[in-house]
N, CA and C atoms as a LAMMPS dump frame, in Angstrom:
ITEM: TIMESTEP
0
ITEM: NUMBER OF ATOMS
459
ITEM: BOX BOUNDS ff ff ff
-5.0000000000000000e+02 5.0000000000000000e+02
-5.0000000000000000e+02 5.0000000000000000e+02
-5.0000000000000000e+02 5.0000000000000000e+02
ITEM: ATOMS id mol type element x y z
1 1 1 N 0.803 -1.208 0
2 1 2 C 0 0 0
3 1 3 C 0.848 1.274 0
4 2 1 N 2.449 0.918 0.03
5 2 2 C 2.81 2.514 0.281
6 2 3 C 2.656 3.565 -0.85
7 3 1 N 2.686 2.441 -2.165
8 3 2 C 2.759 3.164 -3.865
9 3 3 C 1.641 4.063 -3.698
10 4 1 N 0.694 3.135 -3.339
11 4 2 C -0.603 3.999 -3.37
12 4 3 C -1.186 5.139 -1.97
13 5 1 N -0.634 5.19 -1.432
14 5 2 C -0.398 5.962 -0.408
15 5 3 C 0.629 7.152 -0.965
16 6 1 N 1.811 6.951 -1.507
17 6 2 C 2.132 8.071 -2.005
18 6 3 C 1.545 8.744 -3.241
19 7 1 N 0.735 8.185 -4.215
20 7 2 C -0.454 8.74 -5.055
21 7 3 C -1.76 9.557 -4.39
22 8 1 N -1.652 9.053 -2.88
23 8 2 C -2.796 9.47 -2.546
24 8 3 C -2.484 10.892 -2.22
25 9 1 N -1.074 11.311 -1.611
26 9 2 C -0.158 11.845 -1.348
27 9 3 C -0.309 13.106 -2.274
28 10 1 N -0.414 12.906 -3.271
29 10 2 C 0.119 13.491 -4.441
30 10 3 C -1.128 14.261 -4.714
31 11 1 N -2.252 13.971 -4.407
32 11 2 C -3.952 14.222 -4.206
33 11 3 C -4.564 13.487 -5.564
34 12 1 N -3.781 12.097 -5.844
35 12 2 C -4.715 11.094 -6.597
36 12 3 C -4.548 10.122 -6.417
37 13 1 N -5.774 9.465 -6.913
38 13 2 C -7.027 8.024 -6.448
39 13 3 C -6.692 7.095 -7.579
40 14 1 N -6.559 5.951 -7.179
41 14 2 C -6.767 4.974 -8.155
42 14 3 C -7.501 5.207 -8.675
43 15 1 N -8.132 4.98 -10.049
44 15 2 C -10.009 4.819 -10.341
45 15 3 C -10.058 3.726 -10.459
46 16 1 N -11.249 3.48 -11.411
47 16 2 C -12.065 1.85 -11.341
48 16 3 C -11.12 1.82 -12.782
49 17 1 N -11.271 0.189 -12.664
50 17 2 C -10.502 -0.513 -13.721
51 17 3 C -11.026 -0.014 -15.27
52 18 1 N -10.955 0.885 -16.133
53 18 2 C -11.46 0.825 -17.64
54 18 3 C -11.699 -0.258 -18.133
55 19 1 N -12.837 -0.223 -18.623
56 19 2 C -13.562 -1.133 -19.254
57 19 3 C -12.508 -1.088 -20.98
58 20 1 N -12.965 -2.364 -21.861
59 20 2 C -12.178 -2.633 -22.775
60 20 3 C -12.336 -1.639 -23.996
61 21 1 N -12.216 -0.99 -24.762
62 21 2 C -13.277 -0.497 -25.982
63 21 3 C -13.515 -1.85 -27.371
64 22 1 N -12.743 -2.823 -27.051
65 22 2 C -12.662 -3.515 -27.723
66 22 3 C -12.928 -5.155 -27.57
67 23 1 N -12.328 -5.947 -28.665
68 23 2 C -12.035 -7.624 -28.057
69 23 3 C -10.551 -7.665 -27.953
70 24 1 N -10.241 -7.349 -26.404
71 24 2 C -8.961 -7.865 -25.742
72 24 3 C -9.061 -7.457 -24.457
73 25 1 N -8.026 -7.739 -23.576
74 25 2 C -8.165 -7.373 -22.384
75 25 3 C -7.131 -6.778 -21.959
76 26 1 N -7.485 -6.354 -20.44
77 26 2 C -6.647 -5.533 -20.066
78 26 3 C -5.022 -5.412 -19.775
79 27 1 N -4.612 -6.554 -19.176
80 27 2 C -3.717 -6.776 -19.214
81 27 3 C -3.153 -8.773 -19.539
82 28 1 N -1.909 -8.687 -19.775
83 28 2 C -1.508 -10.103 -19.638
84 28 3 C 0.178 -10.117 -18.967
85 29 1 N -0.094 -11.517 -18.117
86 29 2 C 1.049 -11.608 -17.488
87 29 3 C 2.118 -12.874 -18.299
88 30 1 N 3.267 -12.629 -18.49
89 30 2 C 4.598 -13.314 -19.08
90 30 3 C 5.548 -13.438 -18.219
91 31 1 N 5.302 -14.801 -17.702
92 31 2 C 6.398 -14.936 -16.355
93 31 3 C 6.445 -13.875 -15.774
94 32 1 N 7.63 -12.822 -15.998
95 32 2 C 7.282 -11.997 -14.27
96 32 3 C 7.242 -10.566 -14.906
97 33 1 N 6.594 -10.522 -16.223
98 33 2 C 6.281 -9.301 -16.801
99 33 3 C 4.328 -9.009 -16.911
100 34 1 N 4.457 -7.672 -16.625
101 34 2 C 2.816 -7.218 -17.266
102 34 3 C 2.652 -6.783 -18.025
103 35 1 N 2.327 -7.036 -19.144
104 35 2 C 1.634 -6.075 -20.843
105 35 3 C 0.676 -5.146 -20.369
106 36 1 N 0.557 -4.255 -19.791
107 36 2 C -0.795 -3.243 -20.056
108 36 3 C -0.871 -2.566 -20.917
109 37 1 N -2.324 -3.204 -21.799
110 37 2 C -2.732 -2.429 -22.835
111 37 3 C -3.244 -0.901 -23.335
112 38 1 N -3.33 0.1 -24.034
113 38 2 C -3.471 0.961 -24.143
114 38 3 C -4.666 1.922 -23.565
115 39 1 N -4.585 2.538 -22.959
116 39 2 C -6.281 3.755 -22.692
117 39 3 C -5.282 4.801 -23.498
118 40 1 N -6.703 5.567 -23.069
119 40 2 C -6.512 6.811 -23.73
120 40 3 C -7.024 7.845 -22.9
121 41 1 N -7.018 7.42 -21.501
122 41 2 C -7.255 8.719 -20.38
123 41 3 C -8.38 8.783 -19.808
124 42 1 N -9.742 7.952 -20.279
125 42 2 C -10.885 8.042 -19.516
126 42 3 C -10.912 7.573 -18.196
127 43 1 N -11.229 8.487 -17.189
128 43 2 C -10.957 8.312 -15.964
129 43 3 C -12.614 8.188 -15.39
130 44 1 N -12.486 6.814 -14.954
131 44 2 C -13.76 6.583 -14.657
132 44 3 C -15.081 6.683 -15.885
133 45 1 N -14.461 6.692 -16.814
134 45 2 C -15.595 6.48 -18.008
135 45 3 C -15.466 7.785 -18.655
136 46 1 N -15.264 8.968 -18.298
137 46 2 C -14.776 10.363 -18.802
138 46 3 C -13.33 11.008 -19.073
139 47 1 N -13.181 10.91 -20.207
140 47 2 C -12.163 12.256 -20.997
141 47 3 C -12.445 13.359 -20.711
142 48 1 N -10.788 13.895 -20.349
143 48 2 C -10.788 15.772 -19.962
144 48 3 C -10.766 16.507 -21.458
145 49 1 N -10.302 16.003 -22.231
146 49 2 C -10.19 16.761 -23.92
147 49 3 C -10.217 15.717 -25.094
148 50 1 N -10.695 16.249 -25.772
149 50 2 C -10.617 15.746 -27.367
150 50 3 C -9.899 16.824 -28.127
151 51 1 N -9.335 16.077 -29.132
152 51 2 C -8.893 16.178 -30.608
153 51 3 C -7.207 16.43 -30.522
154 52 1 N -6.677 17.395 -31.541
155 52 2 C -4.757 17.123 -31.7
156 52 3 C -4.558 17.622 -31.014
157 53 1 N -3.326 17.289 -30.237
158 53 2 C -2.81 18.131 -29.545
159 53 3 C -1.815 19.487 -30.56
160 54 1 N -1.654 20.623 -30.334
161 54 2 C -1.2 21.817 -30.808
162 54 3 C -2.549 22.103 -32.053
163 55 1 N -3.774 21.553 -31.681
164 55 2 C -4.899 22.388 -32.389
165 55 3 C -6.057 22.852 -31.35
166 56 1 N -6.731 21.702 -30.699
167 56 2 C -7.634 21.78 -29.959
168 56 3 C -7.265 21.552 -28.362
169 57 1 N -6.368 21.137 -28.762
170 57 2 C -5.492 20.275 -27.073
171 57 3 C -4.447 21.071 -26.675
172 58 1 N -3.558 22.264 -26.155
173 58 2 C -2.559 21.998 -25.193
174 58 3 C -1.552 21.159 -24.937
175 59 1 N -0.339 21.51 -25.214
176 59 2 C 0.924 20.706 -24.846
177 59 3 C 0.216 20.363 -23.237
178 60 1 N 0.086 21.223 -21.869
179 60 2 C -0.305 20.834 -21.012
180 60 3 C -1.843 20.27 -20.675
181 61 1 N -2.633 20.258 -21.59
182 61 2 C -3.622 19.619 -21.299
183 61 3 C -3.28 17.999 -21.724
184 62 1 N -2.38 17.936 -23.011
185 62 2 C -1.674 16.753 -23.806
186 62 3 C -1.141 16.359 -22.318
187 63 1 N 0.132 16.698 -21.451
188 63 2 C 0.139 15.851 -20.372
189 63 3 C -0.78 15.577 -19.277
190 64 1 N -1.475 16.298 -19.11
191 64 2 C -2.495 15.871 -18.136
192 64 3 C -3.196 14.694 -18.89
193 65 1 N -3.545 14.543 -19.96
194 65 2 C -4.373 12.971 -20.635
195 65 3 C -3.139 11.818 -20.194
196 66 1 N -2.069 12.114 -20.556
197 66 2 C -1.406 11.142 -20.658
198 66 3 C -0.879 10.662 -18.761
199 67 1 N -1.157 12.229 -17.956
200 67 2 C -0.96 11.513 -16.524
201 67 3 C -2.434 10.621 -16.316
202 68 1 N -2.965 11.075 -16.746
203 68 2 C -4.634 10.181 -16.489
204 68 3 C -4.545 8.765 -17.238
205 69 1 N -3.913 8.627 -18.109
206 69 2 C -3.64 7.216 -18.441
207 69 3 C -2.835 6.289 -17.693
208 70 1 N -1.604 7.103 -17.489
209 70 2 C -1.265 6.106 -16.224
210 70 3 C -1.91 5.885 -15.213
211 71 1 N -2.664 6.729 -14.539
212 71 2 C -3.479 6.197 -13.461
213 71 3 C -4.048 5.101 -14.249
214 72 1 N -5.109 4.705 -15.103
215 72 2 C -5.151 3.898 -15.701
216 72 3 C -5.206 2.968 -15.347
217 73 1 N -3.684 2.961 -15.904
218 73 2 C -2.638 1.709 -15.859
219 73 3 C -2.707 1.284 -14.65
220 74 1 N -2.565 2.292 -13.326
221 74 2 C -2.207 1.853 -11.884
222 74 3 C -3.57 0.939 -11.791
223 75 1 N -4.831 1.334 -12.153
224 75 2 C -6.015 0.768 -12.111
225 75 3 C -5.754 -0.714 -12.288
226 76 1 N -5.477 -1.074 -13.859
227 76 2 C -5.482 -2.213 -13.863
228 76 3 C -3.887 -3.179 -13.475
229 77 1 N -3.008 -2.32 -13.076
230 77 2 C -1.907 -3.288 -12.289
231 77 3 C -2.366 -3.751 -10.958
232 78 1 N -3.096 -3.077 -10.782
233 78 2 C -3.96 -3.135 -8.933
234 78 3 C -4.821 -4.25 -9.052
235 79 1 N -5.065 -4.183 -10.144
236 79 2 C -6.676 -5.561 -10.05
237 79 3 C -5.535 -6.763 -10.214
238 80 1 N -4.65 -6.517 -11.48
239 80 2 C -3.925 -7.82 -11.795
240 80 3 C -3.119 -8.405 -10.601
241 81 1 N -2.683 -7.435 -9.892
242 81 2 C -1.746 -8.046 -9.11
243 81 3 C -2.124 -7.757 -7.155
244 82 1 N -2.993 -7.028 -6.76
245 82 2 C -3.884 -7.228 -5.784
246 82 3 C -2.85 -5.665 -4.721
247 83 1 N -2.025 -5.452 -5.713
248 83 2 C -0.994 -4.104 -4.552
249 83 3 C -0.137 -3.78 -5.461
250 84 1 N -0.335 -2.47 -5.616
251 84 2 C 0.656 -1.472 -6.465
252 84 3 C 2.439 -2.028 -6.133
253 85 1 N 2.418 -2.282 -4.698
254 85 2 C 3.756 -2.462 -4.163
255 85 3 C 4.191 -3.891 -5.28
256 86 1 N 3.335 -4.494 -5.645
257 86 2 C 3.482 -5.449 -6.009
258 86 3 C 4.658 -5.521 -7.508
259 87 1 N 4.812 -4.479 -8.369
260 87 2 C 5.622 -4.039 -9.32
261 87 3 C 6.954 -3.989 -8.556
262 88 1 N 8.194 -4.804 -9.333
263 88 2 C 9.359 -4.943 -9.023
264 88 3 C 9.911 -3.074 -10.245
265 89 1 N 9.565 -2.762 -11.212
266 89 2 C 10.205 -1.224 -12.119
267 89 3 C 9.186 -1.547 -12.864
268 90 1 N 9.239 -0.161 -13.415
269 90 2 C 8.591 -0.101 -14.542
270 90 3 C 9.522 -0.416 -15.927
271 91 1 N 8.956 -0.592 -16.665
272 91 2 C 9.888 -1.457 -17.659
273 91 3 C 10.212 -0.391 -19.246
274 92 1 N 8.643 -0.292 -19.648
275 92 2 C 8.575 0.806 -20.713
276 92 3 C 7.136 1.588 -20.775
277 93 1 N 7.064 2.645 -21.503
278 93 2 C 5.913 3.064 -21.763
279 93 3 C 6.132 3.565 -23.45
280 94 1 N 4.764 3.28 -23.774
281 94 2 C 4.652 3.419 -25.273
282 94 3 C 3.643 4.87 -25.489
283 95 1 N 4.027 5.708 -25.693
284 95 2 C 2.738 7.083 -25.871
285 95 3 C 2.273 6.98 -27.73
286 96 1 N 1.626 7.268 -27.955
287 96 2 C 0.984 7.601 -28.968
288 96 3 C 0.327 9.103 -28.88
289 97 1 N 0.699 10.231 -29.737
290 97 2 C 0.202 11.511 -29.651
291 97 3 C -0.242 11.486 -30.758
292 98 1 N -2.113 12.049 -30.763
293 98 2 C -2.535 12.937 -31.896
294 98 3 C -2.199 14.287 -32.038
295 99 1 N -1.543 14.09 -33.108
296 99 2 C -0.594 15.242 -33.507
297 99 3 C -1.462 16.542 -34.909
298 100 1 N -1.578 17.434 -34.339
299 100 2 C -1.712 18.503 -35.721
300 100 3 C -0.506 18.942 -35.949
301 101 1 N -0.543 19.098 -37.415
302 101 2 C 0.583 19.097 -38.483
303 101 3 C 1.372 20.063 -37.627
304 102 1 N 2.891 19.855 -37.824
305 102 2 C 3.703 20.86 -36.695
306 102 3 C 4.429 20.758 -35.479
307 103 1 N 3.25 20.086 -34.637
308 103 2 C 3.261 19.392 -33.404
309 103 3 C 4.475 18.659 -33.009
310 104 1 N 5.764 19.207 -32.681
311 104 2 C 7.116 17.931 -32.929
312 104 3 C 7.327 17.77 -30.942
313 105 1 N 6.617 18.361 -29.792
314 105 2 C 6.632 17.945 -28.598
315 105 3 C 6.173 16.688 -28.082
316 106 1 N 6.015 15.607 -28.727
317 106 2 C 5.542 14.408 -28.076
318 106 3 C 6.168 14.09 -27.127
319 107 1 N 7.408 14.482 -26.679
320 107 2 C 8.246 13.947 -25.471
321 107 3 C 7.853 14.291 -23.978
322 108 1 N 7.185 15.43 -24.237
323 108 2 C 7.013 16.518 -23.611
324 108 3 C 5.256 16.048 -22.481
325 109 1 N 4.497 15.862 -23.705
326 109 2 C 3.052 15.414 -23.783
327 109 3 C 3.724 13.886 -23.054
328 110 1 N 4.497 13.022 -23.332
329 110 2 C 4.735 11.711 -22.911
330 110 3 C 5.261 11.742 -21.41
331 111 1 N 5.751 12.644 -20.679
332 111 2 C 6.282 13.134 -19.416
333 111 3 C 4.723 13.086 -18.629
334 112 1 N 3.806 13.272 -18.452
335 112 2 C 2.421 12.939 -17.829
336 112 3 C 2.775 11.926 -17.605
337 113 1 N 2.843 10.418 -17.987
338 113 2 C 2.913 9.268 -17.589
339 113 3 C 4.368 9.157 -16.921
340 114 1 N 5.281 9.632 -17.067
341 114 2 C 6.653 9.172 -16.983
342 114 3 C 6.871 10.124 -15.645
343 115 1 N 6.616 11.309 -15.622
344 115 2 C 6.837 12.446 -13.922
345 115 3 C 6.158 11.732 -12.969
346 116 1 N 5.002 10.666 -13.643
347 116 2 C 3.681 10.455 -12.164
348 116 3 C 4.628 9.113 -11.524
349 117 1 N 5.203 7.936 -12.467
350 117 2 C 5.888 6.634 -12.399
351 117 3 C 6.488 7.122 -12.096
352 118 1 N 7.961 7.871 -12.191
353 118 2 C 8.956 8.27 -11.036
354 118 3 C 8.761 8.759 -10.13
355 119 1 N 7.915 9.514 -9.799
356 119 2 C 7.259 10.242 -8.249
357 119 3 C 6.87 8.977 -7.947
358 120 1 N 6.422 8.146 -7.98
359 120 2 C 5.761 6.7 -7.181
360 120 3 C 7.028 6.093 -6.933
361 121 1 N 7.933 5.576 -7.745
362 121 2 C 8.507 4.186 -7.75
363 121 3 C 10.186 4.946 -7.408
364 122 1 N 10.086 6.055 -7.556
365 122 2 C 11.71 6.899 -7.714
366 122 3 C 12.524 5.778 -9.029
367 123 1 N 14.105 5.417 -8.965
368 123 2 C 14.257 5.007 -9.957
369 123 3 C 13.982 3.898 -10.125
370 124 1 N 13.317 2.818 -9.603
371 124 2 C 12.531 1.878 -9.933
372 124 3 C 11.52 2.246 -11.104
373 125 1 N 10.684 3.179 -11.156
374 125 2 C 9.793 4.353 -12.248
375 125 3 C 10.534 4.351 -13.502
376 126 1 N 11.886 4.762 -13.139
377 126 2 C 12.564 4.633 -14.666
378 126 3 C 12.171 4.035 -15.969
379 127 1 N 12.245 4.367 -16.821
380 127 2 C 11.839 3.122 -17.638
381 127 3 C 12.537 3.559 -19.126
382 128 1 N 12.312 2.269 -20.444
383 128 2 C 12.25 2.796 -22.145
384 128 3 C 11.176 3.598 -22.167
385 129 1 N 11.403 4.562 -23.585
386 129 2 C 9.841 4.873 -23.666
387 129 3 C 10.047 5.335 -25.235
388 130 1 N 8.883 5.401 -25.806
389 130 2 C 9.088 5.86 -27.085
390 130 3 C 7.83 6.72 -27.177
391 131 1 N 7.806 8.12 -27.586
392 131 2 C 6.268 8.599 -27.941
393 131 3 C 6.48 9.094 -29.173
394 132 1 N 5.52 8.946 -29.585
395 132 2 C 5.023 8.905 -31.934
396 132 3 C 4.107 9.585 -31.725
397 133 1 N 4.252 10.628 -32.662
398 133 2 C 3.112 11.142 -33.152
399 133 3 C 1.986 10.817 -33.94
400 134 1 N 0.806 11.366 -33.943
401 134 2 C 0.35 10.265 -35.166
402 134 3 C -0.782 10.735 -35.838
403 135 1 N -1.375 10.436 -36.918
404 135 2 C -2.263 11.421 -37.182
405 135 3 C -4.131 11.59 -37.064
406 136 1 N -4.236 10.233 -35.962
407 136 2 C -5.084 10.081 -35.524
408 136 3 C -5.264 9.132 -34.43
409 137 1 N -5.98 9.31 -33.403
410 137 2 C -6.296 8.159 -32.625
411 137 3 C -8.03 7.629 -32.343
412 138 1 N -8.209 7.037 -32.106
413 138 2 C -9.866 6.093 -31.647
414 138 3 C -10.633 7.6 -30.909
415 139 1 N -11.654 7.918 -30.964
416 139 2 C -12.546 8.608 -30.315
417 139 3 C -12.069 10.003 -30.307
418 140 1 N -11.126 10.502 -31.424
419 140 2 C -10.459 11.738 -31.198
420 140 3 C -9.653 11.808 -29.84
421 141 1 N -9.086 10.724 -29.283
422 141 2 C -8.786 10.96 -28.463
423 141 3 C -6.863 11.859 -28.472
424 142 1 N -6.589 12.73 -27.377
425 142 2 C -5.406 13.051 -27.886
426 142 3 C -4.192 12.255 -27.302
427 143 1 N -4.415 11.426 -26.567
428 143 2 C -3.241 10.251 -26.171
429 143 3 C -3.738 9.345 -26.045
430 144 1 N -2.935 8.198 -25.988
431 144 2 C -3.088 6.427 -26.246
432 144 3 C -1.714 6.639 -25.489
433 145 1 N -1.485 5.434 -24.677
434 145 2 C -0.235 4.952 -23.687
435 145 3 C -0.728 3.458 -23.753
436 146 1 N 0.752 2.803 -22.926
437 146 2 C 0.062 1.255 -22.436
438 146 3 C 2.112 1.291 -21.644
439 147 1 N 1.981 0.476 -21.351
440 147 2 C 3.166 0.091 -20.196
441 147 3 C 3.311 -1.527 -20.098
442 148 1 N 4.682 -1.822 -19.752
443 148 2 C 5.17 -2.742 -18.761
444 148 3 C 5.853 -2.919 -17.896
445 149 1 N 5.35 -3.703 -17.229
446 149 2 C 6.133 -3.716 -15.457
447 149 3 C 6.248 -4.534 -15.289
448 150 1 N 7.66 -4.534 -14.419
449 150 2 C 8.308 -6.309 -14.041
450 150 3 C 7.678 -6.371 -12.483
451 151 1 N 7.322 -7.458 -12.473
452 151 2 C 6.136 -7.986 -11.367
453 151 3 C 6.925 -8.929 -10.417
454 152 1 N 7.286 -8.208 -9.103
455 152 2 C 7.682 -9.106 -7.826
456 152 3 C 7.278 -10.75 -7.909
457 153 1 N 8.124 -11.581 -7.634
458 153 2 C 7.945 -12.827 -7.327
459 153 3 C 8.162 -13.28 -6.148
């Protein structure tokens, strides 16, 4: 409980696990790794913004989606594994930015997920990461993320 105690810390809540938009699920475990699959920031069933980021979106509204995805993520590492503490590092994070033409800060927009995982885990949080721009995502949404974490044995 301390991970989540220092989120709480921070003045945020786990939410409820996101539902799928699709046919797959949320996460899968590989020996002592977790695949978590992609959101796109609905927190508790609601998005803070739609459309590109550098048209309709904010470089800082762009990280705030993408810190709301990691919570997310914390959502469903919590169900999979029954305690945040339960993550040995974070491993990588993958961002996806809807980008209007121009737009070359994805690194920037990808730091939402990556400032919230090092404030939790310090350099355990560390991780790869790659963020792409792109020229569209599902529901207008302006970020897509997904993560993996190496899982205590």
């Amino acid at each position: 409980m301390e991970i989540e105690k220092k989120l709480n810390a921070l003045g945020y809540q786990v939410p409820n696990v996101p539902g799928a938009a699709g046919n797959y699920i949320g996460c899968v475990k590989v020996g002592n790794l977790l695949f978590v699959g992609g959101n796109t920031g609905r927190i508790n069933g609601t998005r803070r913004y739609e459309g590109k980021v550098g048209d309709k979106v904010s470089l800082e509204q762009a990280y705030e989606m993408a810190r709301d995805c990691a919570l997310n993520h914390l959502a469903v590492i919590k169900s999979a594994l029954g305690d945040l503490d339960n993550v040995e590092r974070i491993v990588k994070v993958l961002v996806y930015v809807n980008v209007a033409p121009g737009f070359i800060d994805m690194a920037k927009v990808a730091n939402g997920e990556s400032d919230l995982l090092v404030s939790l885990w310090g350099e355990r949080g560390r991780h790869t990461r790659a963020a792409i721009g792109v020229a569209s995502l599902g529901g207008d949404a302006p970020v897509e993320t997904e993560i993996t974490v190496q899982v205590r044995e």
